[in-house]
C-alpha positions as CSV (number, residue, x, y, z in Angstrom):
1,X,-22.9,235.8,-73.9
2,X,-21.4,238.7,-75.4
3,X,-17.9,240.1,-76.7
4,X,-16.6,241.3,-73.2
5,X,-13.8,243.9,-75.2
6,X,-17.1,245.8,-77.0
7,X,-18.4,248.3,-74.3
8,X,-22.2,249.5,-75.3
9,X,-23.2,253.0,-75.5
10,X,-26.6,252.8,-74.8
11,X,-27.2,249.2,-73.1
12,X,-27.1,248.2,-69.8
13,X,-25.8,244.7,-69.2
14,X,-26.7,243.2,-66.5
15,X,-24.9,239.9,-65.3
16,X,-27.3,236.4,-64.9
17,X,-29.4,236.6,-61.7
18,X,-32.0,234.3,-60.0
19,X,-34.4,233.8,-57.2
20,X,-35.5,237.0,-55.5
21,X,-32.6,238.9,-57.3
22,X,-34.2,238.0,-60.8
23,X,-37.8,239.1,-60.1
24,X,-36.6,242.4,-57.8
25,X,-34.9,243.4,-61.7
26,X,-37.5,242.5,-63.6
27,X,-40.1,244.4,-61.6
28,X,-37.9,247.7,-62.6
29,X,-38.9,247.3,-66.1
30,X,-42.3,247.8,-68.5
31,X,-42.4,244.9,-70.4
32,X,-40.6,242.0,-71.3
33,X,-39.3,241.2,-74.8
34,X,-38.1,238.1,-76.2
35,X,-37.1,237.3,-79.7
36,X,-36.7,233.4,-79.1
37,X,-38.2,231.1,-82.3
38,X,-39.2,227.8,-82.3
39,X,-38.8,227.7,-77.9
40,X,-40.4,224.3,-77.2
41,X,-40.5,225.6,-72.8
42,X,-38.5,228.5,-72.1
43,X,-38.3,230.0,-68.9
44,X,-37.5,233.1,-69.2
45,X,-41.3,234.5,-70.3
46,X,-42.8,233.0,-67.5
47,X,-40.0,234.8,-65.2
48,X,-40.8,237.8,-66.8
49,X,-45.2,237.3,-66.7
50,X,-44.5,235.9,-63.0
51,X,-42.8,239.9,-61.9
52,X,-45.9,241.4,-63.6
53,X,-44.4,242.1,-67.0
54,X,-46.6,242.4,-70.2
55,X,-44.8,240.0,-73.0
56,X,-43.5,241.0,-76.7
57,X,-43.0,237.9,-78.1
58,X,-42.0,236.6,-81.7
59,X,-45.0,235.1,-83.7
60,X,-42.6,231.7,-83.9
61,X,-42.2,232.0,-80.3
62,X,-43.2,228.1,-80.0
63,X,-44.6,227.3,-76.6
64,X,-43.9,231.1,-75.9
65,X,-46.7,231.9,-77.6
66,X,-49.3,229.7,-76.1
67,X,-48.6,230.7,-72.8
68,X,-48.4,234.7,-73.6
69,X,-51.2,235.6,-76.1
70,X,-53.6,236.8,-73.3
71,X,-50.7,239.0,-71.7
72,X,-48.9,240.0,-74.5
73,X,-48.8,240.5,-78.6
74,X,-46.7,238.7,-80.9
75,X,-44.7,240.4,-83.6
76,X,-42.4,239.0,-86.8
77,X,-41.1,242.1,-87.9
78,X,-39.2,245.2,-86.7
79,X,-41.9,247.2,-88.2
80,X,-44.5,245.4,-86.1
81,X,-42.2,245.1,-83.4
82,X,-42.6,248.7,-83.1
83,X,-46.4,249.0,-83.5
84,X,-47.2,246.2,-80.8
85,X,-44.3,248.1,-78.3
86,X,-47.0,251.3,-78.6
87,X,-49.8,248.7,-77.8
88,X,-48.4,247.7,-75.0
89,X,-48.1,251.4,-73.5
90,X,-51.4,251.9,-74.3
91,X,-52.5,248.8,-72.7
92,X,-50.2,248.6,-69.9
93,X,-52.9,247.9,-66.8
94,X,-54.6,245.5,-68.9
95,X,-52.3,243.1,-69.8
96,X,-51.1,242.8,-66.6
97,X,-54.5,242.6,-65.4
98,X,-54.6,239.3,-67.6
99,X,-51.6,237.8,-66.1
100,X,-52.5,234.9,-64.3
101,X,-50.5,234.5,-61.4
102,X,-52.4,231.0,-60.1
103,X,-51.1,229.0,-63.2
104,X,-47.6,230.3,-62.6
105,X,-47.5,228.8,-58.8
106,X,-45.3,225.7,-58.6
107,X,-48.2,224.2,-56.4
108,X,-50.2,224.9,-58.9
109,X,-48.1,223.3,-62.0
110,X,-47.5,220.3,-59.8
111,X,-50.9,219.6,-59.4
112,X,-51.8,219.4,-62.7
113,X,-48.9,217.7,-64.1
114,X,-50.1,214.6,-61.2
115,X,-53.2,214.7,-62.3
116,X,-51.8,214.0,-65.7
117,X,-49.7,211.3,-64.7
């Protein structure tokens, strides 16, 4: 949520989305960057892996981080921030080489969480 009277200069706000809509607006972009801490099981990174994005994520990311660390880098600092964002560039094809699309299936997830059960 935001203050709907402040009109940014240089950020585009786009309202919630879901389904197809989500992942056609994720696709648009480079990477995906969250700042979340302490995220016992977002959604919102696996959205972003599951449209091919690479992941920026906060080194207290929780569960974020887990789930991320072979598509993505971690930072806990602007300054880092800012070095990881260049590694990312650099290693664009890779990481979303490393995405892997077969644990983000819901077919997938429900199999192994009745196998568990």
């Amino acid at each position: 949520r935001y203050n709907k009277d402040y009109t940014p200069k240089k950020t585009k706000l786009v309202e919630p989305l879901h389904g197809k809509e989500l992942g056609e607006e994720l696709r648009k972009h480079d990477v995906y960057v969250t700042a979340s801490r302490w995220e016992p099981c977002g959604m919102h990174h696996i959205e972003g892996a599951a449209s091919g994005l690479p992941i920026l994520f906060h080194k207290e990311g929780g569960g974020i981080n887990e789930f991320c660390k072979n598509h993505g880098y971690e930072y806990d600092s602007f300054d880092i921030f800012l070095k990881q964002l260049e590694q990312v560039k650099d290693n664009l094809v890779q990481l979303r080489d490393n995405i892997n699309y077969e644990s983000l299936d819901i077919l997938h997830c429900c199999g192994k969480f009745y196998e568990v059960i």
